[in-house]
C-alpha positions in Angstrom: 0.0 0.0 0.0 1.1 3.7 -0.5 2.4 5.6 2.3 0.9 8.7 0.9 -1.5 9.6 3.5 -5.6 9.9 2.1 -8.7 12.0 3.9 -12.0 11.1 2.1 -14.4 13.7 2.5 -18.4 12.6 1.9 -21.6 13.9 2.4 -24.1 11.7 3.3 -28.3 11.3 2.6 -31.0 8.9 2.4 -29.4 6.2 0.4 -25.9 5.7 1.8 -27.4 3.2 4.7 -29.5 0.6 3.4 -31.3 -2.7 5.2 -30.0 -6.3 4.4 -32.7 -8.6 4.0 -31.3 -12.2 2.8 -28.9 -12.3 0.5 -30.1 -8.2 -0.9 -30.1 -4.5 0.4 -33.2 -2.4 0.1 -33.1 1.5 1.1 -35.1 2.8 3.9 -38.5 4.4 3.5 -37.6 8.1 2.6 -41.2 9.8 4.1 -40.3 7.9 7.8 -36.8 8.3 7.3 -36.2 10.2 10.5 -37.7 7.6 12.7 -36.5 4.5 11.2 -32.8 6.3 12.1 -34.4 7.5 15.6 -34.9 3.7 15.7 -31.4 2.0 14.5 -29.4 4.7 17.6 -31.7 3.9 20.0 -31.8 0.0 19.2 -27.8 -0.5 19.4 -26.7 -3.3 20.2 -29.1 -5.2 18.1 -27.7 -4.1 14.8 -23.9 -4.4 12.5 -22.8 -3.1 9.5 -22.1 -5.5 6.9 -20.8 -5.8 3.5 -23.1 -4.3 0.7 -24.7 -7.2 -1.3 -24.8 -6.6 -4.9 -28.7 -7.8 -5.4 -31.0 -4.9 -4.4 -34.9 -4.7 -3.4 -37.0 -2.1 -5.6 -39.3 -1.8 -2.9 -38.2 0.2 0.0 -38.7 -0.8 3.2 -41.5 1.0 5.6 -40.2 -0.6 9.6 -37.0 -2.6 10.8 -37.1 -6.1 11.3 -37.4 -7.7 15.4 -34.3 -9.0 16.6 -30.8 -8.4 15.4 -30.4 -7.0 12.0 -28.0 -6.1 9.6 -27.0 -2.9 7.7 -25.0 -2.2 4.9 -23.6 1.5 3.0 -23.4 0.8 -0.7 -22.0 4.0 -1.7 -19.3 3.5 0.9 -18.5 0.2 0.2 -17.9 1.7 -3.5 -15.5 4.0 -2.6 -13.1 1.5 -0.3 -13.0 -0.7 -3.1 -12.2 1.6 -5.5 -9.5 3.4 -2.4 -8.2 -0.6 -2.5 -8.0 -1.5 -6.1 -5.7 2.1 -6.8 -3.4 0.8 -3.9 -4.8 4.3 -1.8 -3.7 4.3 1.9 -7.0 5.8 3.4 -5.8 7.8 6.7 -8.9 9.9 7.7 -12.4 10.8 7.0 -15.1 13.6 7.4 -18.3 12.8 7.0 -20.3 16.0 6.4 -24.2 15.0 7.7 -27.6 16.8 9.1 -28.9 16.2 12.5 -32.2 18.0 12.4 -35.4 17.1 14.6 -37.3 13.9 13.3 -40.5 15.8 14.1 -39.9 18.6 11.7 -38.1 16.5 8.9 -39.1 13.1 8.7 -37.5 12.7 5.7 -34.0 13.3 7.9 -30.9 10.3 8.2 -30.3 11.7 11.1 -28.1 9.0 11.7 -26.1 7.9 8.5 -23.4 9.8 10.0 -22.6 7.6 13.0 -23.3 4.0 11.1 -20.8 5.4 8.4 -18.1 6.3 10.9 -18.5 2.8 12.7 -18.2 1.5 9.6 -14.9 2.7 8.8 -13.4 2.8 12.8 -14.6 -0.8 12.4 -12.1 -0.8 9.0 -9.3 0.7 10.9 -9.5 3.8 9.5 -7.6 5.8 12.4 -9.2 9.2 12.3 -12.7 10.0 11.0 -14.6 13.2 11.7 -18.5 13.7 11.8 -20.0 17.2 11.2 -23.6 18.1 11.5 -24.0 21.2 9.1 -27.7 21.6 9.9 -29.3 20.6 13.2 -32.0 21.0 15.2 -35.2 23.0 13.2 -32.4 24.4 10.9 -33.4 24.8 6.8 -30.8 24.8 4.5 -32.0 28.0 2.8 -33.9 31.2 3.8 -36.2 32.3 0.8 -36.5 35.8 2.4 -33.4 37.0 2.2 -31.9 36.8 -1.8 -28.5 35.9 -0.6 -29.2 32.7 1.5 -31.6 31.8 -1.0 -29.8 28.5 -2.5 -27.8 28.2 0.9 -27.6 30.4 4.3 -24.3 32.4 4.5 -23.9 30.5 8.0 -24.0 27.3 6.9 -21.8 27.9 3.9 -19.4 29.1 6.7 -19.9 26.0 8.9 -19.1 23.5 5.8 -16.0 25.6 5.1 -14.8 25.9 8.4 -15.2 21.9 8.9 -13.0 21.6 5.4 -10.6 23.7 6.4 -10.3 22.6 9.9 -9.4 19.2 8.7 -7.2 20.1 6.0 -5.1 22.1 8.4 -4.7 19.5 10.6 -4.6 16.5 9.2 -2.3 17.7 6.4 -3.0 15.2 3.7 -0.8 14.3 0.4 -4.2 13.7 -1.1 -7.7 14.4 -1.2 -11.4 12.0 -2.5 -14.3 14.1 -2.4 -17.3 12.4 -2.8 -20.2 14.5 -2.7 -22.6 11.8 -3.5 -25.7 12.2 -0.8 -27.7 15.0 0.7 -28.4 18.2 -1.1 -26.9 18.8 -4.2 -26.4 22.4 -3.6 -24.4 21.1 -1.2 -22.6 18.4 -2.9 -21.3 21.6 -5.5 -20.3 23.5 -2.6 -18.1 21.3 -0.8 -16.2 20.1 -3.9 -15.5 23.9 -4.8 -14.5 24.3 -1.0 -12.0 21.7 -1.2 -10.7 22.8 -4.3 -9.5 25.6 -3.0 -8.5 25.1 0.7 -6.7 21.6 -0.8 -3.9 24.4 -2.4 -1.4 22.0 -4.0 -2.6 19.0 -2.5 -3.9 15.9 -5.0 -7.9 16.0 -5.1 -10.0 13.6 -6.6 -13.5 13.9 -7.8 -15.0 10.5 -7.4 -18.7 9.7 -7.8 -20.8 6.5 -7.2 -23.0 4.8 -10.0 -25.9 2.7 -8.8 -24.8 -1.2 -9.9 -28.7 -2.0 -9.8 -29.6 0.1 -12.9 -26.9 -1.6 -14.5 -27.4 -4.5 -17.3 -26.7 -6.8 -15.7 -27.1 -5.2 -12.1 -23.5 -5.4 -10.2 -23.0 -4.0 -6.7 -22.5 0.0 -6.8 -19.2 1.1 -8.0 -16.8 4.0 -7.6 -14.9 6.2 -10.7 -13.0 9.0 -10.7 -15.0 12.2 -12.3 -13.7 14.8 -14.4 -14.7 17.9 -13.1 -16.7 18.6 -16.5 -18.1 22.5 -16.2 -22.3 23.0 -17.1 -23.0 24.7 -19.8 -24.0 27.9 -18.6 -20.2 27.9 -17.3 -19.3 28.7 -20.4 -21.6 31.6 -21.4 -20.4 32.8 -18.2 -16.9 32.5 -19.2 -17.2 34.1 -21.7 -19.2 37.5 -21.0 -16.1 38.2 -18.5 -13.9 37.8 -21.2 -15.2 39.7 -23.2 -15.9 42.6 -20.3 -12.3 42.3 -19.9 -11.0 42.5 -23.4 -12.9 45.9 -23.6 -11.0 46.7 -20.8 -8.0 46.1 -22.5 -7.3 43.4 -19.7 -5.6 40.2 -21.9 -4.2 38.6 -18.7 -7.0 39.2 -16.9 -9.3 37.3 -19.4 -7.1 34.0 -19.6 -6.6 34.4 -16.3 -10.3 34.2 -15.9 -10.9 31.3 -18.1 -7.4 29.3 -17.9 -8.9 26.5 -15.9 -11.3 25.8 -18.6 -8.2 24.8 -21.1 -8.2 21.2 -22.3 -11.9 20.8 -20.9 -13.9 19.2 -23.5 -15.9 21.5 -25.1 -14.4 24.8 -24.4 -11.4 24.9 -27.0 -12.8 28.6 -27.2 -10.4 29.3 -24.5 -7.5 28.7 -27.2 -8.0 32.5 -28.7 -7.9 33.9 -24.8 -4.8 32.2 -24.7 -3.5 33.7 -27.9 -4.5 37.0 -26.5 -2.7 36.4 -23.6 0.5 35.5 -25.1 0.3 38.1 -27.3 -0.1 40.4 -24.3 3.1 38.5 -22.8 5.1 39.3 -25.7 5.5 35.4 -25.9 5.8 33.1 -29.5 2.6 33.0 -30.8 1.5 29.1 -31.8 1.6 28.6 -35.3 -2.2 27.7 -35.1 -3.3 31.6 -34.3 -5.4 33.0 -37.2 -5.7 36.3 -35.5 -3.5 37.9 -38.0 -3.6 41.3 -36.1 -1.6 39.8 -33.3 1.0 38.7 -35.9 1.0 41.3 -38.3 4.1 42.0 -40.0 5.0 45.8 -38.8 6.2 45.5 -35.3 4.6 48.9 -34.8 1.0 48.1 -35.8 1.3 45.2 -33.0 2.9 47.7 -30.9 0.5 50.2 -31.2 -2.4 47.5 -30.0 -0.2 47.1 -26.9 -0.5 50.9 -25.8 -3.9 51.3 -26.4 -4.6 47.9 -24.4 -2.9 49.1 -21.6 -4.9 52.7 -21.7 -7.9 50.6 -21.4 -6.8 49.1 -18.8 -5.3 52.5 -17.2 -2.2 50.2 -16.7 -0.5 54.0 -17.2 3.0 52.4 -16.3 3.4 50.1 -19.2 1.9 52.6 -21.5 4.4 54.6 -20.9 6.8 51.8 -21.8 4.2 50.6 -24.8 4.5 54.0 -26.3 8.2 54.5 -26.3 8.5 51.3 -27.8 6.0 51.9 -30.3 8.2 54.5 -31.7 11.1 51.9 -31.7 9.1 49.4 -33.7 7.9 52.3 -36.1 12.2 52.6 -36.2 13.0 49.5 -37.1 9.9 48.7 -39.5 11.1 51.8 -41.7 15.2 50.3 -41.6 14.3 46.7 -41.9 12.2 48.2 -45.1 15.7 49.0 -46.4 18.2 46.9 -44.7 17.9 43.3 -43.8 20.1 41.5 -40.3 23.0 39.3 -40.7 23.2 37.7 -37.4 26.7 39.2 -36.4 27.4 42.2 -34.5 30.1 44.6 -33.5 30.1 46.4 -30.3 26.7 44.7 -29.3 24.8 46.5 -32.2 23.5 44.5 -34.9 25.6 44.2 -38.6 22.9 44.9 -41.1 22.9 44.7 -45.2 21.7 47.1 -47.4 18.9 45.7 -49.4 19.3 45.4 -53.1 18.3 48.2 -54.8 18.1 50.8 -51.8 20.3 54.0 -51.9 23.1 53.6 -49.6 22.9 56.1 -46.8 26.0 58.8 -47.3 27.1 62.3 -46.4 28.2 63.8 -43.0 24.5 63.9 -41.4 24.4 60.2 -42.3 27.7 58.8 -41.7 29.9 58.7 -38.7 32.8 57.3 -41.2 33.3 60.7 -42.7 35.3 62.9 -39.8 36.2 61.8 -36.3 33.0 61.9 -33.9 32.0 64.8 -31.9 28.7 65.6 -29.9 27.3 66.4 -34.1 28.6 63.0 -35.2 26.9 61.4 -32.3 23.6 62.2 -34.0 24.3 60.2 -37.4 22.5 56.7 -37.6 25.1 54.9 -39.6 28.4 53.4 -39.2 29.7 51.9 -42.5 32.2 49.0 -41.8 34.6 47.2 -43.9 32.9 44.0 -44.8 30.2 45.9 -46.2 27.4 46.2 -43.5 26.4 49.0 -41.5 25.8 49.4 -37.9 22.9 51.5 -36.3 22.4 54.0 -33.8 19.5 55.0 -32.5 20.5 58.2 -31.1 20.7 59.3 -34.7 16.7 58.5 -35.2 15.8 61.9 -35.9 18.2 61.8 -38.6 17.2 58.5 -40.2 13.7 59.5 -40.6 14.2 63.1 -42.0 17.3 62.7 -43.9 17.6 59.1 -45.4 13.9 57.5 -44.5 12.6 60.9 -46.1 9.4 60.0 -43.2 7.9 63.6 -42.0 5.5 61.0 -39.3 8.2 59.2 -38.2 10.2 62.5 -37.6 7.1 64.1 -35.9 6.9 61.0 -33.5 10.4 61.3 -32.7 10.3 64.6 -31.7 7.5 63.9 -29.4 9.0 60.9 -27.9 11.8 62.9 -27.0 10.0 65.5 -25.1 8.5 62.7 -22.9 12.0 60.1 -22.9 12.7 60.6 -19.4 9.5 59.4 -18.4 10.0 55.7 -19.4 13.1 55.6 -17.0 10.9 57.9 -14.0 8.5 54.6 -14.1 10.5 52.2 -14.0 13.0 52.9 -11.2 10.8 54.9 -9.4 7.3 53.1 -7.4 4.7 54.2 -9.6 2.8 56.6 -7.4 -0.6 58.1 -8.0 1.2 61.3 -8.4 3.9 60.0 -11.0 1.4 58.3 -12.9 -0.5 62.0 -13.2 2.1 63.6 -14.5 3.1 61.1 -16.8 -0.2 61.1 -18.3 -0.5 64.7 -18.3 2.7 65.3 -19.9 1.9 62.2 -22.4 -1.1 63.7 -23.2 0.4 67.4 -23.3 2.6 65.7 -26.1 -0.2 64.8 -28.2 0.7 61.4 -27.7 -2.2 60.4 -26.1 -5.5 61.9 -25.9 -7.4 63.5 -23.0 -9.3 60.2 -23.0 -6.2 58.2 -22.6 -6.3 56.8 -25.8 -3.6 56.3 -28.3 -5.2 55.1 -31.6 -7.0 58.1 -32.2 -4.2 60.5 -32.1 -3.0 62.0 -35.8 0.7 61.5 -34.5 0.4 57.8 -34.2 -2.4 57.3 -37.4 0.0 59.2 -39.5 3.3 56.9 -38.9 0.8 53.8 -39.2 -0.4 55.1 -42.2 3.1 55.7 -43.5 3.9 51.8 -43.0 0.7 50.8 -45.1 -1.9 50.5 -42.2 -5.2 52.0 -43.9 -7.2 52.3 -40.8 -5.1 52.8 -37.5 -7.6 54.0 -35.4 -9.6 51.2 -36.0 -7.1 48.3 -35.0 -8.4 47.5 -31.7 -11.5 48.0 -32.2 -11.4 45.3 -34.8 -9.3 42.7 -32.5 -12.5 42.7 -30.0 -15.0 42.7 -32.8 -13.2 39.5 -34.2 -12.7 38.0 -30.9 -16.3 38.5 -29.9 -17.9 36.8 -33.2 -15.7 33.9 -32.4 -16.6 33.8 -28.9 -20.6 34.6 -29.5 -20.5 31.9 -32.5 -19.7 29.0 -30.6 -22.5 27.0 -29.8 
């Protein structure tokens, strides 16, 4: 057996204790199912629990047989043998049950809770836990007040105390949860409880089918249950996505809906996930057909970013977004005219004029004419001896006005220049309310972004997008949600 140590949480109804008549089990009348229990605890002595037989009675039965008599829990049974065939070294149980008066639920197994646990003590199991989560005249619900209207706010607490209690303290390398009697509000509740008080221990859904609606009828039997989502889940899923992706928040929205990967019938959640890397600057999958997020000009894809992170008022990496955007806009104009060689010299890339494209020449140009001064410092080119060229980006203003011949690309510079130190003023300094004003004032004061913190719609940016080929810049974003929605509303 493994040493791993097990706690098997259940909750327990009408069904989990069942008579043996003869050689089959029949379940106990579910209208007098408080006092048949009242009867069993105060009758002990006369009664054991024995192994389920497979055969069961359709007929339930209405009083308890004189004499000694014999009782059996199917489901449990079901779940030992499936703990024994998976070599599971079963350490501890809680049994989560209701206790509530007989004369105000007679449909109540008020005492399921104690047969299970003698059951299992009887087992050897060394530590098992009973918790009444209603007692007394208690309902589950209160249909007068909206928010205990499924299940009361206190017993919610009670169940999730109990679960955590025992998790604390018993410490277990793994988990069963089988939620397979009592209410089914319940039964949702405690598995989504464990879920997340059981952090990063092993939990197992398990659930029990009845054997006697089988063909041919077998005893019950346990199996391991993928937790499948309902379908409502998914609508759910994804309106916040798509809430969220008008927010500009891409992490946010596979955050949201990441647990839903791999589940069948939500491969949906693949775009999200495209979105996300995208977002994350990380390799897109070779399966994305959201050709905005791969477009060829670095600064169209650039540009998205910024604008994301406006919507988002993420004002920090817009800052960032936007300084890069003019670097993309940089390098999509040189790369237009040069292509990389894979070498470099003094940790700037070599690059190769393309065939066809005027070398760049003259002292504004060139730092090879005269030795270099605070003037020469501003020329983007060094020509070297094997024929390539190396690039400085200090000399940006140059490229675009003197060899690019780009009048946006020049305006842009200019206006990143005014707002440079900002990029440095976030990132090395905590990002204060009052840092994150004046970078947006001063941002916007540069016509870089608009009083509305938007990016798209300012002429500075449309114009240099517009100078790479992009017909309708201020419409990029807009677009990404429009096509992300239609794939996301047209999935069935």
């Amino acid at each position: 057996m493994s040493t791993m140590t097990t706690l098997l949480i259940m909750t327990v109804g009408q069904t989990d204790v069942q008579l043996v008549v003869g050689d089959a089990r029949c379940e106990l009348s579910k209208i007098n199912c408080a006092a048949l229990h009242d009867e069993i605890e105060s009758r002990a002595g006369e009664w054991q629990v024995v192994d389920s037989p497979d055969s069961k009675l359709e007929k339930p039965v209405e009083s308890l047989p004189t004499g000694n008599f014999a009782l059996c829990s199917p489901k449990l049974d079901a779940l030992l043998e499936y703990v024994e065939k998976n070599d599971i070294s079963l350490t501890s149980a809680l049994i989560l049950e209701t206790r509530r008066n007989a004369q105000d639920f007679r449909n109540e197994p008020r005492f399921v809770g104690k047969i299970l646990a003698t059951r299992l003590c009887n087992l050897g199991i060394p530590e098992v836990r009973r918790f009444p989560y209603l007692t007394n005249q208690e309902r589950l619900e209160d249909r007068d007040e909206p928010r205990d209207a499924v299940i009361r706010r206190e017993v919610v607490n009670r169940i999730d105390g109990a679960v955590r209690d025992c998790l604390e303290t018993l410490e277990p390398d793994r988990v069963l949860v089988a939620t397979t009697g009592g209410f089914p509000a319940v039964s949702s509740l405690v598995e989504d409880i464990v879920l997340l008080h059981a952090a990063t221990t092993s939990v197992d859904l398990l659930e029990v089918a009845d054997g006697a609606k089988a063909n041919p009828r077998t005893r019950d039997y346990a199996v391991q249950r993928r937790r499948t989502p309902e379908p409502a889940v998914s609508y759910r899923a994804r309106r916040h996505v798509l809430d969220l992706l008008e927010k500009g928040s891409l992490l946010g929205a596979w955050g949201a809906v990441s647990h839903l990967k791999g589940v069948p019938g939500q491969e949906w959640t693949r775009v999200v996930e495209w979105l996300a890397q995208f977002a994350s600057s990380l390799p897109l999958p070779k399966d994305c057909d959201l050709a905005i997020l791969s477009h060829q000009r670095m600064a169209v894809r650039a540009a998205l970013r910024v604008e994301l992170a406006l919507r988002a008022e993420d004002i920090a990496r817009a800052v960032h977004s936007t300084a890069a955007f003019f670097e993309a806009a940089l390098w999509d104009h040189l790369l237009d005219r040069f292509e990389r060689t894979g070498q470099r010299q003094r940790s700037l890339e070599e690059l190769r004029l393309k065939t066809g494209v005027p070398a760049p020449a003259g002292k504004k140009l060139l730092r090879n004419e005269e030795p270099v001064d605070k003037e020469k410092r501003n020329c983007p080119f060094e020509y070297l001896e094997n024929g390539t060229y190396l690039f400085f980006e200090d000399g940006a203003g140059r490229f675009a006005r003197d060899y690019a011949d780009s009048q946006p690309l020049k305006a842009l510079h200019d206006a990143v220049e005014k707002v440079k130190p900002l990029r440095n003023d976030v990132a090395h300094n905590e990002p204060t309310p009052e840092l994150m004003n004046v970078a947006r004032t001063r941002m916007q004061t540069a016509q870089l972004w608009s009083h509305n913190d938007t990016f798209l719609s300012q002429p500075l940016v449309q114009d240099v997008l517009k100078d790479l080929g992009e017909q309708c810049p201020d419409q990029l974003c807009i677009n990404l949600v429009s096509t992300v929605r239609e794939r996301l509303l047209a999935i069935p």
